[in-house]
LOVEXSE-453218 format. One record per residue: x, y, z of N, C-alpha, C in turn. Coordinates in steps of 0.05 Angstrom, whole numbers, plus 5000, padded with zeros to 4 digits. Layout:
BEGIN
XYZXYZXYZ
...
END
This chain:
BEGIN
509647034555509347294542506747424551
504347264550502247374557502747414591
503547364613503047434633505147724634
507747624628509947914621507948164609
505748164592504648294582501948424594
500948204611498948354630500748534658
502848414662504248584681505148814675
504948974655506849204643503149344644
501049164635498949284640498149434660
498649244677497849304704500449594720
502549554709504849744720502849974710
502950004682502150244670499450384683
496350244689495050274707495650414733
497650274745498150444767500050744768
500650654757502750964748501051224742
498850994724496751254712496051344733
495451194753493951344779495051444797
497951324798498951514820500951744815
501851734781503252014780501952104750
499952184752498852314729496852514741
496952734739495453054748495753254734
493453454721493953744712493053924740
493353884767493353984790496454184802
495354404807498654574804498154634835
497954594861497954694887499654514904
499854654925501454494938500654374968
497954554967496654504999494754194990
494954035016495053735012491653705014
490753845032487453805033485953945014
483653855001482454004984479854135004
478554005014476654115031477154175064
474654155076474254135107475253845109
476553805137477853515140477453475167
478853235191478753235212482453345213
483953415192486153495200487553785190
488553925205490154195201493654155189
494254215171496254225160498054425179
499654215193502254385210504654455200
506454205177508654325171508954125151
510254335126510254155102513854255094
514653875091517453955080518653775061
519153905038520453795011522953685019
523353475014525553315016528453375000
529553355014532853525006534953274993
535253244974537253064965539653304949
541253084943544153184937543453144903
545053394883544453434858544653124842
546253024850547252694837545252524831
543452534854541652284869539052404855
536552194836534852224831532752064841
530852214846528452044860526351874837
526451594838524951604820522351434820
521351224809517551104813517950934841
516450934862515750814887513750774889
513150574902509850504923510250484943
512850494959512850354991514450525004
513350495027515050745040514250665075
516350785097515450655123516250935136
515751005156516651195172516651025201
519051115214520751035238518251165251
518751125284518251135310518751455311
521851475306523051765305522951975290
521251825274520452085255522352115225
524051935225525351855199523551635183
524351705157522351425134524951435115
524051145106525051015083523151005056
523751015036523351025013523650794987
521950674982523750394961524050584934
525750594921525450734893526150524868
524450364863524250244841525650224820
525550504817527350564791530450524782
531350514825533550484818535350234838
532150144849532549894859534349904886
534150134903534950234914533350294934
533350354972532250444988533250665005
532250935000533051155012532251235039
533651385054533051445080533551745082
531251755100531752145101531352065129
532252285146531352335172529452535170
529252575207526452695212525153045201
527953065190527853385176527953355146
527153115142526653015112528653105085
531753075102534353125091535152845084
535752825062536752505056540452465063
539852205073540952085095543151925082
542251755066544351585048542151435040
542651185015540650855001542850725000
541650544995543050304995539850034976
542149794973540149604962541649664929
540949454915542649464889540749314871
540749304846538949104830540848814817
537648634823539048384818537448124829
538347964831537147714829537847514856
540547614865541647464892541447614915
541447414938541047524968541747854976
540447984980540348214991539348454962
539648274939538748464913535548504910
535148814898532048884894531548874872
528848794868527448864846525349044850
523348964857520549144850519449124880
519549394895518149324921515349424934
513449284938510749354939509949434966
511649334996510549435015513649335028
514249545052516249515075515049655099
515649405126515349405151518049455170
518449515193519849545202519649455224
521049235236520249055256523049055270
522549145301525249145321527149305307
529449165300531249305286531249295267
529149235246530049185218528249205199
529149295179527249345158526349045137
524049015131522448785116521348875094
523148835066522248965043520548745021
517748745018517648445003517748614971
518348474961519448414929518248254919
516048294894514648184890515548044867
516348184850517348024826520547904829
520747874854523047734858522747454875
519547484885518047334906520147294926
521647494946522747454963522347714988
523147625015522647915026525547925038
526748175035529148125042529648355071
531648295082531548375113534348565107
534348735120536048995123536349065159
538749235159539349375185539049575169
536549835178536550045155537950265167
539150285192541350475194543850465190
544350205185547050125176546450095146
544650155130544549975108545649695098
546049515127547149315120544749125106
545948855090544348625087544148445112
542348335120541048115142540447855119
538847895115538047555105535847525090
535047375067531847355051530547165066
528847205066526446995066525046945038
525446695024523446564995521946535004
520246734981517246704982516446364975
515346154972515145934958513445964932
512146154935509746294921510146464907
508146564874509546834858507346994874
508247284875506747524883505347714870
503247764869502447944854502948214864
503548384841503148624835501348824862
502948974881501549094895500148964916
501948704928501748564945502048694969
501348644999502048855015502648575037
504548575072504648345085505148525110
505048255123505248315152506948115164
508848245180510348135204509248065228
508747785233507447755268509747635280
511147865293512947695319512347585343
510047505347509147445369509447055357
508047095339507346805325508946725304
510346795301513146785286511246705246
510546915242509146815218508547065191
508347015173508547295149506247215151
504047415139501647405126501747675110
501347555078501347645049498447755043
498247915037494947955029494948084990
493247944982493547954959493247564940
493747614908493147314893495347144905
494146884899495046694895493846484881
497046324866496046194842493646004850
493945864871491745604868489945664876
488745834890485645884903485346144893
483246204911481046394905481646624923
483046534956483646694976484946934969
485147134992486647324980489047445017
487447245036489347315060491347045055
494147065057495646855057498046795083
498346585089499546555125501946355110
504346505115507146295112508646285141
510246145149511846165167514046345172
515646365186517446485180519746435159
519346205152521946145135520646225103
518146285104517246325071514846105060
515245885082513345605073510645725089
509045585057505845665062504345455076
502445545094501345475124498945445108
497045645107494045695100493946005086
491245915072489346115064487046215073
486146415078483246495084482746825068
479846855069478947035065477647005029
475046915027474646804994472847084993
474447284990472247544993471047714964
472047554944470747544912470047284902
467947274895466547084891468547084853
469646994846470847004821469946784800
468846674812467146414790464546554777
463646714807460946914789460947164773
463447244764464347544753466647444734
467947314739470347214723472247054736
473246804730476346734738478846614712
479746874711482146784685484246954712
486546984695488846904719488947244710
488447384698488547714692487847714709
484447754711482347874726482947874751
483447564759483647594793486847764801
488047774779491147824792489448194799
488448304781486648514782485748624808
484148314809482248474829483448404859
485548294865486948244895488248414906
488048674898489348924919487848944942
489248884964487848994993489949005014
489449035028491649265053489749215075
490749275088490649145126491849535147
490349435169491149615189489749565211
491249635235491549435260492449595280
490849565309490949695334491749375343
491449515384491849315391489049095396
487649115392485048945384483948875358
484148905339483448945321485048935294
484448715276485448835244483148885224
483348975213481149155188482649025157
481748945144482848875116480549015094
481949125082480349275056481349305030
478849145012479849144988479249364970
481549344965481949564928479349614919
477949414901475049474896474349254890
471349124898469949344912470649474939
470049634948470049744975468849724987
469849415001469649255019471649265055
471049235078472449265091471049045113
473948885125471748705146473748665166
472448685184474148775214474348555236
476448475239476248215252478848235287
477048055302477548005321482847985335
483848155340485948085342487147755341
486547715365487247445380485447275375
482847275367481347055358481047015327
480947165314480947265299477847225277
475947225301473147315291472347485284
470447505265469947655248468047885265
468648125269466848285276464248495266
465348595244463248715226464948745197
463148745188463648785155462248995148
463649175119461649365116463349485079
461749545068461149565038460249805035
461850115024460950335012460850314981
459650354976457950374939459150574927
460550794938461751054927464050874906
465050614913466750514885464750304876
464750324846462850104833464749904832
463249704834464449494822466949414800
468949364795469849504776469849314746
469049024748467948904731465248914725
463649184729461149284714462049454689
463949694690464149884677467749894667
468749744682471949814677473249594663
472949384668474249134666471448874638
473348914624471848754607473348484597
471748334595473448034597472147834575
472847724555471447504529472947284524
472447134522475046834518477346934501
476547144477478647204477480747424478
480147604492479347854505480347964528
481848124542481648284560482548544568
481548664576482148954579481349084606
483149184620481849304644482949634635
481049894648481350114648481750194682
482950414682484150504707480650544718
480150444745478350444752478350574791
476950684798476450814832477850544846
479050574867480850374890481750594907
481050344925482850474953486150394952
487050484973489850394978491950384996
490850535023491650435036490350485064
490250545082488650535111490950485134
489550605152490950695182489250735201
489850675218487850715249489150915267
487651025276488051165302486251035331
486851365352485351265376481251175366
480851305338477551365334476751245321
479051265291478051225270479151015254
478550825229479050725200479650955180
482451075174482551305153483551125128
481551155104481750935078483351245063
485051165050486151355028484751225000
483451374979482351164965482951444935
482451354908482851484885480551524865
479051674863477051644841477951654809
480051394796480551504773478851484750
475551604748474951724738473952014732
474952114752474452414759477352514763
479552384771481852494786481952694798
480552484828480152604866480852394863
482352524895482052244919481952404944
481652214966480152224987481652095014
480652185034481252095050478651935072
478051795064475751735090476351685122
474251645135474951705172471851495178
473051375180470351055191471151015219
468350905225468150825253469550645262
470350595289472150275284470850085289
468150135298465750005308463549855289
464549965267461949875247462949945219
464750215215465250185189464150445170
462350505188459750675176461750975172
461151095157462551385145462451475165
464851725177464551935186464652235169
466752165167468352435140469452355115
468952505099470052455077472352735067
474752695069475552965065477452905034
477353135006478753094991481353104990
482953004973485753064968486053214951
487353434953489553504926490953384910
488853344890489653094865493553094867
494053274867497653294856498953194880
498453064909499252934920499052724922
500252434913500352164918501952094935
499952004958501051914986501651634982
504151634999505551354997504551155022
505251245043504751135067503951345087
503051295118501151505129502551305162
502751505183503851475212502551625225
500851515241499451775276501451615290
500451885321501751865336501551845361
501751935386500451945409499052205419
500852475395500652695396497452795386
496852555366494152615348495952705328
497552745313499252705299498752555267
498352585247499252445220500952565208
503452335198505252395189504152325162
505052415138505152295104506252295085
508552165081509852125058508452165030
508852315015507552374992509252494970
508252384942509552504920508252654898
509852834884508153004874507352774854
505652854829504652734810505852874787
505953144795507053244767509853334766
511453284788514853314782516453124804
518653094807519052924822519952934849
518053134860517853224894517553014921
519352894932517152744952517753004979
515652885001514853175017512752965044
514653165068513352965085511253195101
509353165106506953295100506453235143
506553425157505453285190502353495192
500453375200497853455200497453305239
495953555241494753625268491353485272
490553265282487253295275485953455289
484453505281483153775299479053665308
479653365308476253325313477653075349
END
């Protein structure tokens, strides 16, 4: 009961942050940015079909994205004119069934949706909407877990808790069986370790050229940039613009706990230049887009968001190009947003 009860916590938290706004506009940048808003288009569904709570979202090669919709346990597809296409996916408990989906990849032909509270990732043909096959997690998932497909090395890597350690990068095989851990990047013995807190504090997200992966956590806002193929560590680097969030947000007593919606990032993308962090101030309600070096980490730009857009997922291109899946906050708009950079 108590863990069922920190999880509805933690749902509620996020929701607060990603669909709650008294923001009424529709233009996506609030300030000066490195990008020009080229063409914004509200997504066309059929009167029947309701869109409803998501975190995960992928956009194709071609300019089509998929959509997980939670609500109805379901994965939608729009093409590249952001006309919906058909879903598929059903709720439930057996092979090819969804529950709650926190991040999808799209690898060769197929879509990789992990399911966290189902601890499974299940495999799709997403133009056929057919079912392919699960992979069991061996492991439970936390909340806002994010992974990665390596087809080269035939191997998942989970980023986010896990029950027995401290780690927060996690390496399974392909079949689901766990390999190793790395990355002890909260010290949780010196701040707290009860099974809340850390489930808390393990949001982080990954983004990846062909040299290079970057991993960055939720908060603090932390980012450390490591080697492709060796996978040495190259620079690390720590902006202070998010506090801590067990100084002011998160309070913890033997018998006790309470976390408040606190500043996090969420997700990140690379281009030919830059580290672009999407990140949320939920004590002000801004968010932001940052533009880091890929060299060190160090700020370039900071450009705001228009609070009333909550971006799902983010695609460049070769064009200089960002694509962005985004939903409104205050009605149930999603809108695929293509921006021009202009630096």
């Amino acid at each position: 009961m108590k863990i069922k009860m920190m999880k509805l916590i933690q749902i509620s938290i996020i929701v607060s942050l990603l669909f709650t706004s008294n923001v009424n506009s529709q233009l996506f940048f609030q300030s000066e940015s490195f990008w020009n808003e080229k063409e914004l288009l509200t997504v066309t569904m059929p009167d029947s079909i309701f869109i409803g709570m998501g975190i995960a979202s992928v956009i194709t090669e071609d300019g089509d994205f998929f959509y997980a919709d939670n609500s109805s346990s379901t994965i939608m597809h729009f093409n590249i004119n952001a006309t919906f296409v058909k879903s598929f996916g059903r709720s439930g408990l057996g092979p090819g069934d969804i529950g709650d989906i926190s991040d999808m990849q799209i690898v060769g032909d197929f879509i990789y949706l992990l399911d966290y509270s189902n601890g499974v990732i299940q495999i799709f043909d997403p133009f056929k909407g057919v079912y392919i096959n699960s992979i069991i997690m061996k492991d439970r998932l936390s909340i806002l877990s994010r992974f990665r497909i390596d087809e080269n090395n035939n191997s998942i890597t989970v980023f986010g808790f896990k029950d027995d350690n401290r780690k927060l990068v996690h390496k399974y095989d392909i079949d689901g069986d766990y390999i190793e851990s790395q990355g002890e990047y909260i010290d949780f013995d010196k701040f707290m370790n009860n099974y809340s807190s850390r489930t808390q504090l393990s949001q982080m997200h990954y983004a990846e050229n062909r040299d290079k992966i970057i991993l960055t956590l939720g908060a603090p806002y932390r980012q450390y940039c490591y080697e492709k193929n060796s996978g040495k560590l190259i620079w690390e680097f720590e902006d202070s613009i998010i506090p801590k969030p067990w100084i002011d947000h998160i309070i913890i007593r033997p018998d006790y706990y309470q976390s408040k919606a606190y500043p996090n990032t969420y997700y990140s993308f690379i281009d030919d230049k830059f580290i672009h962090v999407y990140w949320i101030d939920a004590d002000n309600l801004k968010s932001y887009i940052d533009s880091r070096s890929l060299t060190s980490g160090e700020l370039v730009n900071r450009s705001e968001i228009n609070f009333e857009m909550a971006p799902i997922t983010f695609k460049t291109n070769t064009k200089g190009e960002l694509t962005v899946i985004t939903k409104s906050r205050e009605n149930d708009n999603l809108y695929k947003i293509i921006l021009n950079r202009n630096q």
